[in-house]
Residue, then its C-alpha position, 0 to 999 in steps of 0.5 A: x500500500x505505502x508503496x502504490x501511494x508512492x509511486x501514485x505521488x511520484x506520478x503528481x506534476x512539478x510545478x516547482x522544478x523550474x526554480x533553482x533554488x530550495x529556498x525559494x522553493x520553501x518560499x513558494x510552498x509558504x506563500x501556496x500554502x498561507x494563499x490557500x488558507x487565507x482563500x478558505x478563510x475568506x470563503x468562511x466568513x467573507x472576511x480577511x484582516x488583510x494587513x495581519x495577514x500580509x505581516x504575517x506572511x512576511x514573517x513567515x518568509x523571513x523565518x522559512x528563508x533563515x532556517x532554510x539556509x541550515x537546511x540547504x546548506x549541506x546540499x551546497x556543500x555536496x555541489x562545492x564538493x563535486x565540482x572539486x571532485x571533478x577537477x580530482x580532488x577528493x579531500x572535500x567533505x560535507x558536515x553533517x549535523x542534522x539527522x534527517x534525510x538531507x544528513x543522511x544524504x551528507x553521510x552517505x556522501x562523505x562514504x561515497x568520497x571517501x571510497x573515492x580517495x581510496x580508490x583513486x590512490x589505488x589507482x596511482x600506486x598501481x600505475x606508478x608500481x607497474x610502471x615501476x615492475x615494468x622498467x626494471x626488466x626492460x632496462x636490464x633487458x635492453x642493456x644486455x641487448x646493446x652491449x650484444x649489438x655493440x659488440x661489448x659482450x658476446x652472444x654467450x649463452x651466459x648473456x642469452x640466459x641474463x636476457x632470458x631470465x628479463x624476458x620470463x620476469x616480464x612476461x611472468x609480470x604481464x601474465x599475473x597483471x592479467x590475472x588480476x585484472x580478471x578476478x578483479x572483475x569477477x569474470x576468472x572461471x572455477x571449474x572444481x573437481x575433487x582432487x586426491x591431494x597426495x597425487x596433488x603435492x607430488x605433481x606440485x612438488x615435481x614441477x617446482x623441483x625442475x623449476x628450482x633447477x632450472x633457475x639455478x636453485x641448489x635447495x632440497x624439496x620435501x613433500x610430506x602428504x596426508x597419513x590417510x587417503x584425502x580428497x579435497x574439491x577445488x580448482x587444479x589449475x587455480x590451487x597449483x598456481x597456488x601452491x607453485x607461487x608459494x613454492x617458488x618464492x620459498x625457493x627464492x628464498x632459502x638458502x643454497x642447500x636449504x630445504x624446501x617443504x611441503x605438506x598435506x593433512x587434515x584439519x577437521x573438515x578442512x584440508x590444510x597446505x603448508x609451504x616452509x622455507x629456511x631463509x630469513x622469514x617474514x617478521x610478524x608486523x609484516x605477515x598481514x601486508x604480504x598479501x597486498x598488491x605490490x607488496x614484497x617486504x624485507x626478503x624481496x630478493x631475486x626479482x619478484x613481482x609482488x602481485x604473485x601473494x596477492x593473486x594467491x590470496x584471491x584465489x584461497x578466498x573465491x575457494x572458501x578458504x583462509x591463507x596466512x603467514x605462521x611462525x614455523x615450527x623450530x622458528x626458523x624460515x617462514x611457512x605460509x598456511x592455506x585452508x581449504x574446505x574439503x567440499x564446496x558446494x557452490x564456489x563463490x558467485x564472482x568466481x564463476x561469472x562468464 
């Protein structure tokens, strides 16, 4: 019912949205209405005390004009504030004091310029770290190149694997960007299926060795799986991108000879992955701003993005699952925790948009 009178007023003509101005409005609205009691009080009694009542709509004006000004005032200052907010400045904010529609109005706006802000200095600090993650690979890149052509260095295979090394940490930047530019969207898709994890580890486990010898790693890979047969329903490709970031930055990070674990168990319902390493360790005030885009801390060595945490992170989530920084067992190295759910019914909605 309230909704049908809603919609039935909704539908009543306006003949007040030509005038610019809401005092003028009230101003209007006083005198229509002090106008249609005067006509029916002259309609009554055929009588109109005419200077009482011109000196009373005058003070009414007056006093509709004063408190009107209160009133509009925060609307003024949400104009002031777009048009600041159009030439980029998003410090402006509204006092809201009132606690009617119109200070409704003034907080949910403060809300609004303040998701603003935080957006916009995102949206900088993306542009200047990319900018920043991009230079440095093609400056190395371009270096060993003009030294080749140049005649400096020789087409050693040393030189190509310097230029190769620049080329896969670019291209390994371009392709976590996309990655996140996806799931940022919410249109990366899940395709989950029930996955035994001990085969799981030791398929992990296999590429990350080649991988670590590959690149030069001289560290030791230990893969310790579940007591008991357990399956766990998640996305392969997604939770191997996973658990491959997580072992090749403790690869990175350990040192020559190091041993690099990983283990599989049961924690209640869930399944727990844990990825141990045995370099400097990450320390406790830093454990939770890992995981921020662009973020590699202390132990950022050996030329990480800082955006391969970050993706981690979204994936866990959109499974259900918890990822973290723990102290380690013998307090040596770090060990990141991942959580999943063994059963998920229904993956999160953003995952599975087309």
């Amino acid at each position: 019912m309230k909704d049908l009178l809603t919609r039935g007023l909704d539908l009543l003509p306006r003949p007040l949205d030509p005038v610019r101005s809401i005092k003028l409005k009230l101003a209007f609205l006083l005198l229509a209405s002090a106008a249609a009691g005067l006509a029916y009080f002259w309609y009554a009694i055929r009588w109109i005390p005419y200077i009482t009542s011109a000196t009373a709509l005058l003070v009414g004006l007056l006093t509709s004009q004063v408190l009107a000004h209160g009133m509009t005032s925060p609307l003024r200052e949400m104009t002031a504030a777009v048009r600041a907010m159009r030439r980029g400045d998003y410090s402006r904010r509204v006092r809201a004091t009132s606690r009617d529609e119109v200070g409704e109005l003034a907080e949910a706006f403060n809300q609004m310029a303040a998701d603003l802000a935080a957006a916009d200095r995102q949206r900088r600090e993306l542009i200047a770290n990319v900018s920043h993650e991009l230079r440095t690979p093609i400056t190395a890149l371009q270096g060993v190149l003009e030294n080749v052509v140049d005649g400096v260095a020789d087409p050693h295979p040393a030189t190509m694997r310097t230029a190769l090394h620049q080329t896969e940490r670019l291209g390994r930047l371009v392709a976590e960007l996309l990655d996140l530019s996806r799931l940022d969207a919410g249109v990366q898709p899940m395709h989950p299926v029930l996955l035994d994890v001990a085969d799981f580890l030791d398929e992990v486990a296999g590429e990350a060795a080649v991988t670590a010898s590959g690149a030069g790693h001289d560290i030791k890979l230990a893969v310790t799986p579940p007591a008991t047969p357990v399956t766990v329903h998640a996305d392969p490709a997604r939770l191997h991108q996973v658990l491959a970031n997580l072992l090749d930055n403790a690869t990175r990070h350990s040192p020559p000879g190091g041993t690099v674990s990983i283990t599989g168990r049961v924690d209640d319902d869930r399944v727990v992955f844990e990825v141990g390493d045995e370099g400097p360790g990450i320390p406790p005030a830093q454990r939770e701003s890992v995981f921020d885009r662009f973020t590699r801390g202390d132990r950022a060595v050996g030329g990480g993005t800082g955006l391969g945490l970050a993706i981690a992170q979204w994936v866990v989530l959109l499974h259900g699952g918890a990822i973290r920084v723990v102290d380690p067992p013998n307090g040596v190295g770090c060990l990141v925790r991942v959580s999943l759910p063994r059963l998920v019914a229904n993956p999160t909605p953003a995952a599975v948009a087309a």
